[in-house]
VMD Tcl script that draws the C-alpha trace (Angstrom):
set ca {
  {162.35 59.78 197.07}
  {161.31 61.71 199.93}
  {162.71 65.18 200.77}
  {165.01 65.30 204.57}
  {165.85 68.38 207.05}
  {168.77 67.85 209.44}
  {167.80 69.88 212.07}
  {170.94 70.20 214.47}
  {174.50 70.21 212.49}
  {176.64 68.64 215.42}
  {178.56 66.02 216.07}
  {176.11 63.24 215.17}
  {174.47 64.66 212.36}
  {178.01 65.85 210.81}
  {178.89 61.83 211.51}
  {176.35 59.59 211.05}
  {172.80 61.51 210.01}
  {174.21 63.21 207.02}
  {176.33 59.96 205.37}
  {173.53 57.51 205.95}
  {170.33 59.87 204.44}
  {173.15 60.07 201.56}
  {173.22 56.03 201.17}
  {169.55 56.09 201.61}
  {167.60 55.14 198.34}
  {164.21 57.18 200.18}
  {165.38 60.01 201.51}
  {167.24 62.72 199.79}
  {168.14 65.74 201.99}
  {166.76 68.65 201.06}
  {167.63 71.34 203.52}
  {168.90 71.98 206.92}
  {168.30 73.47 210.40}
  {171.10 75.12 212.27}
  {171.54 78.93 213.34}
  {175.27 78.40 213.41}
  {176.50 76.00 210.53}
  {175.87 75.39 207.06}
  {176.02 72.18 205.16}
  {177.62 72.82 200.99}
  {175.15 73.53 198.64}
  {171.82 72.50 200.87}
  {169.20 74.91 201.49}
  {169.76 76.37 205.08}
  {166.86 77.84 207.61}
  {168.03 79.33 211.25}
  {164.71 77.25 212.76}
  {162.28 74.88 212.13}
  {159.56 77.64 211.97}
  {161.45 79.04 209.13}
  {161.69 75.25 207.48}
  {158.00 74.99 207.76}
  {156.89 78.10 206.99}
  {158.83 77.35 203.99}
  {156.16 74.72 202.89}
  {158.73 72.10 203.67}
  {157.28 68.73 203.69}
  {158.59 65.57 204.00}
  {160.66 63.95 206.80}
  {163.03 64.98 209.24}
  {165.50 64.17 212.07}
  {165.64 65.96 215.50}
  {169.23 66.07 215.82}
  {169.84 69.27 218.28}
  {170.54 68.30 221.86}
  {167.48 67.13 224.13}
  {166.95 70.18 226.06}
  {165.30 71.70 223.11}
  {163.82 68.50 221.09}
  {160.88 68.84 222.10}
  {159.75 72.23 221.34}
  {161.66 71.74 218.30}
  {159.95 68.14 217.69}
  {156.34 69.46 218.30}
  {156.75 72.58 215.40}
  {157.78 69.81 213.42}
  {155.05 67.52 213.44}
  {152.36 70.48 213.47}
  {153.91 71.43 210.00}
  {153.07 68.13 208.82}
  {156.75 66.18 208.94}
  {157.44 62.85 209.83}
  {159.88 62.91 212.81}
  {163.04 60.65 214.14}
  {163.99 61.30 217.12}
  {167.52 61.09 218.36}
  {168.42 59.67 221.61}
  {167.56 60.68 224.06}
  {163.93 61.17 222.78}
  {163.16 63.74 225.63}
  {163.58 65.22 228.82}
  {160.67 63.46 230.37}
  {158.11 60.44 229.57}
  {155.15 63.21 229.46}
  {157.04 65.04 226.49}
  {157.52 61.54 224.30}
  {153.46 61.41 224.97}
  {152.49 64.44 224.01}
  {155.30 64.42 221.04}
  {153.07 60.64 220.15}
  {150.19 62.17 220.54}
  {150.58 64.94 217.98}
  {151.87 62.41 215.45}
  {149.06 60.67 215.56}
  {147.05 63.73 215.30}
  {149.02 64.77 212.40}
  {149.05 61.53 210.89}
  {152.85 61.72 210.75}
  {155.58 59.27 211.59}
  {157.08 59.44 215.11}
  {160.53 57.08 215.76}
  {162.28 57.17 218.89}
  {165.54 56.30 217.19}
  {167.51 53.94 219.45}
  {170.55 53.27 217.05}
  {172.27 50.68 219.37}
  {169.76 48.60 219.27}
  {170.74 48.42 215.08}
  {174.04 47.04 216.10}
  {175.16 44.00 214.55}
  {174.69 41.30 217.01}
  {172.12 42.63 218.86}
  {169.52 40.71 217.21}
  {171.33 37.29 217.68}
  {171.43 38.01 221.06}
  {168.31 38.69 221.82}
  {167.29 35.10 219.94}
  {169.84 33.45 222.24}
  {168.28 34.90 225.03}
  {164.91 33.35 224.83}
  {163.70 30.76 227.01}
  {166.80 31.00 228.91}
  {166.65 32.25 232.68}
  {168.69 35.10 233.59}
  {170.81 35.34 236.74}
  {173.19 38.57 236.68}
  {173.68 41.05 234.28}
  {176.99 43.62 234.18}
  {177.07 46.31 232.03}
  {180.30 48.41 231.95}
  {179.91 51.85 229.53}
  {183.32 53.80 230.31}
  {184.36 56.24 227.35}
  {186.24 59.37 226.81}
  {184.22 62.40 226.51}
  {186.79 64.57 225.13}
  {186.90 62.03 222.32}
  {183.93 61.53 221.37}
  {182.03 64.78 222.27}
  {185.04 67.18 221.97}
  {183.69 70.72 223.17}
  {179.90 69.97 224.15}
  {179.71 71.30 227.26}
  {175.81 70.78 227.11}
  {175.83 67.50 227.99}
  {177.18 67.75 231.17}
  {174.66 70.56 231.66}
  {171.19 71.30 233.03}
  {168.97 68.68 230.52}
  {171.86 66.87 229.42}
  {171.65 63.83 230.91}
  {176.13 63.62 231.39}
  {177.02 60.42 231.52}
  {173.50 58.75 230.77}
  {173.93 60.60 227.18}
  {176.19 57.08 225.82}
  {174.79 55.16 228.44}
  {171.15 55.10 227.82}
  {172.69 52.82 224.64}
  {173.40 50.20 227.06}
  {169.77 50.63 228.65}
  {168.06 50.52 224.74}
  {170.01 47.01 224.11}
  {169.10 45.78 227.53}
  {165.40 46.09 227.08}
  {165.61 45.21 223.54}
  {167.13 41.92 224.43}
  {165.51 41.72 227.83}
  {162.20 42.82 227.56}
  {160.06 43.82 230.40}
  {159.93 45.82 233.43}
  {163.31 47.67 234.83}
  {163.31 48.92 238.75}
  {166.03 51.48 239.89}
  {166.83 50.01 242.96}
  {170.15 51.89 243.54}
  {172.05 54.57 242.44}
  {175.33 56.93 242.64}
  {176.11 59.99 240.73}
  {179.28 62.08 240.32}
  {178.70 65.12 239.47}
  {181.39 67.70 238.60}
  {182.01 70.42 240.76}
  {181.29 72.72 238.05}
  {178.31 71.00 236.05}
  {174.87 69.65 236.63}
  {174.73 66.29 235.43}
  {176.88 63.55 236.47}
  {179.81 62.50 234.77}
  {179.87 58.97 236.25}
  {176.86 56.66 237.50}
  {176.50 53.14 239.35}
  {173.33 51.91 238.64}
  {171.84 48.61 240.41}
  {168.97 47.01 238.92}
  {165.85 44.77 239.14}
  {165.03 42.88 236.15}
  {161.63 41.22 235.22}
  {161.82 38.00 236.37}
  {163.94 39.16 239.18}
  {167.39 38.76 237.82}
  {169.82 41.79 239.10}
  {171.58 44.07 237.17}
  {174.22 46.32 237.46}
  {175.72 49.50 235.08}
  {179.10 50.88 235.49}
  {179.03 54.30 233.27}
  {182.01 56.27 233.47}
  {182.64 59.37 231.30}
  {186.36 59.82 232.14}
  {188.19 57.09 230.50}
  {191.44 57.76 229.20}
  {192.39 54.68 228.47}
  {190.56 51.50 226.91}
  {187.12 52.52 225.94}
  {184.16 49.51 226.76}
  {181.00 49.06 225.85}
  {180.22 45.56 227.39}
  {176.99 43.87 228.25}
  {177.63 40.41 230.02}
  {174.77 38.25 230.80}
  {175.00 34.94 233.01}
  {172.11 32.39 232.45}
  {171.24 28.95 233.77}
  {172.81 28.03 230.47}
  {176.34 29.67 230.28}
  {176.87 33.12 229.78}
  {176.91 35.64 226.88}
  {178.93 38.82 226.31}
  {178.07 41.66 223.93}
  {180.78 43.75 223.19}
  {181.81 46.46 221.69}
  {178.49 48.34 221.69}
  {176.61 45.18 220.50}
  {178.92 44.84 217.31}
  {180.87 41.54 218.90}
  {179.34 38.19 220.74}
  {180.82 36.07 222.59}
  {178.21 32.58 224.00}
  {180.29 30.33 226.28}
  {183.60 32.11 225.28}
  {182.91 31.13 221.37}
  {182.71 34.32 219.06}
  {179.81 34.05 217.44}
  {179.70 34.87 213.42}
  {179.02 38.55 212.22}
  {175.27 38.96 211.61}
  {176.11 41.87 209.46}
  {178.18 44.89 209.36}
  {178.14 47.78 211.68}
  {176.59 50.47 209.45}
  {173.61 51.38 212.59}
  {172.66 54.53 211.35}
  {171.71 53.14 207.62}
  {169.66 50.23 209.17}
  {167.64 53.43 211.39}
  {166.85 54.67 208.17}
  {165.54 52.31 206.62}
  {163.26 51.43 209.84}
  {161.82 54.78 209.19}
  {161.46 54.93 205.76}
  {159.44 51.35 206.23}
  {157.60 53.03 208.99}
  {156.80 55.82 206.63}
  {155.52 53.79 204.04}
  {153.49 51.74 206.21}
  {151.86 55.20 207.78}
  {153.15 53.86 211.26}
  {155.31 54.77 214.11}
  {157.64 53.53 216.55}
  {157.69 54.97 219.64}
  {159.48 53.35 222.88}
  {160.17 55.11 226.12}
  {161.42 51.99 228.16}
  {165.27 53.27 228.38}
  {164.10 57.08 228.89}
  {162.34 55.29 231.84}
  {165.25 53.81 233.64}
  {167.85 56.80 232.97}
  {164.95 59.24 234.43}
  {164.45 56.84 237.55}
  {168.21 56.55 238.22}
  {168.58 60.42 237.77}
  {165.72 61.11 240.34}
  {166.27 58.62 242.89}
  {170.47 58.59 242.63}
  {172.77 59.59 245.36}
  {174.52 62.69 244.09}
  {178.37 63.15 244.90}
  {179.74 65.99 243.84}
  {183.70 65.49 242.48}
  {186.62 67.42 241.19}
  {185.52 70.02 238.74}
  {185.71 68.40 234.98}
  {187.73 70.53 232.13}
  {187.21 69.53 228.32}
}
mol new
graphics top color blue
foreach p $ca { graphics top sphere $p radius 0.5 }
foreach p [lrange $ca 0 end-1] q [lrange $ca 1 end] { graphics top cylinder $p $q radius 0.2 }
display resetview
């Protein structure tokens, strides 16, 4: 077994971090990072300094949000600790280099942890996908932020990414399944009144092979949530729903691959990775979200209460 810091107690470590390190038969946590919170009967530190000047070693996850993963990240890996990364893996390209670059310095483990791309039928996908051509791809991301980040103002703020937060998912099963070179070719933001990241985004894409494709993300859904990639080829067309847990080939559901336990499957990527003295580092959806954010028309709309 290896020893685990949660660094970050939110939403995400309180939900899926925490309960799949406990089904983990590598990992065992060991302590955790967080100025504010506390988790029952697990040795606590305010920082990561104080973790590693603790003589900590061991692994850990980087689960604060991204406008202070890197800093965190980098203290990390100079104290000797294999890393995952949460999405998304950092503000910028340059910081996921550096952040690489000191791994491999360190002769640590570095994983950009893209936990869609561990949904069920993503895989499957992907298989059906090759050889085939594609023509048009539609991605529609439309959730309810209140529900499912009740309170955090931060990502709707300065380094948050908004609206890209859920919907750089879509992006990491799009260029799992699709590998290859994504261009920005247009883009609209809303952004709140009273925030600095936008709370809704059309994207319009270029594929490789020059297949368009377009992303509908939409942060103010009240009503039915959707998670939808649908893909039209020269063969019929294919629908991932429900974040990549459902397919649908021709209108045929296609047989569960598996169950929908994401967050166990990341783990055990990195404990492999660990064991192998390897990393696993991919920047391709940072990429695309970063483009869109830079080049997009920004619209500024009605101010946006939690």
């Amino acid at each position: 077994m290896m020893d685990f810091a949660a660094i970050g107690l939110g939403k995400i470590a309180g939900d899926q971090h925490l309960p799949a390190v406990a089904e983990s038969d590598f990992f065992t946590l060991a302590a955790t990072v967080d100025p504010d919170q506390k988790a029952d009967g697990t040795p606590s530190f305010e920082s990561v300094e104080a973790l590693v000047d603790s003589g900590f070693q061991g692994a850990a996850a980087i689960c604060t949000p991204p406008a202070v993963r890197f800093a965190v990240a980098k203290t990390a890996l100079a104290g000797g600790l294999h890393v995952m990364l949460e999405k998304p893996p950092g503000l910028s390209l340059a910081e996921v280099a550096d952040l690489t670059a000191d791994a491999d310095r360190a002769g640590c483990t570095l994983f950009t942890a893209w936990h869609s791309r561990e949904a069920a039928m993503v895989a499957p996908a992907k298989t059906w996908l090759e050889g085939r051509s594609v023509r048009h791809v539609d991605i529609v991301w439309r959730e309810d932020i209140r529900q499912w980040h009740p309170g955090q103002h931060w990502i709707l703020q300065e380094g948050g990414f908004g609206v890209f937060d859920p919907g750089i998912n879509a992006l990491s099963i799009l260029t799992e399944i699709l590998p290859g070179p994504v261009e920005v070719t247009d883009c609209r933001l809303d952004i709140p009144e009273n925030y600095a990241s936008p709370i809704a985004a059309s994207v319009q894409m270029q594929l490789a092979g020059g297949a368009d494709a377009h992303a509908d993300l939409d942060f103010r859904e009240s009503g039915t949530q959707t998670w939808e990639i649908r893909i039209e080829t020269d063969d019929g067309s294919m629908v991932l729903a429900d974040g990549g847990a459902r397919l649908t080939i021709g209108g045929e559901a296609v047989p569960s691959a598996g169950g929908t336990d994401e967050y166990p499957r990341l783990y055990s990527r990195f404990a492999d990775l660990i064991r192998a003295g390897a990393s696993d580092v991919d920047s391709a959806p940072l990429g695309i979200v970063l483009e869109a954010l830079k080049a997009g028309e920004k619209r500024k709309v009605e101010p946006f209460a939690f």
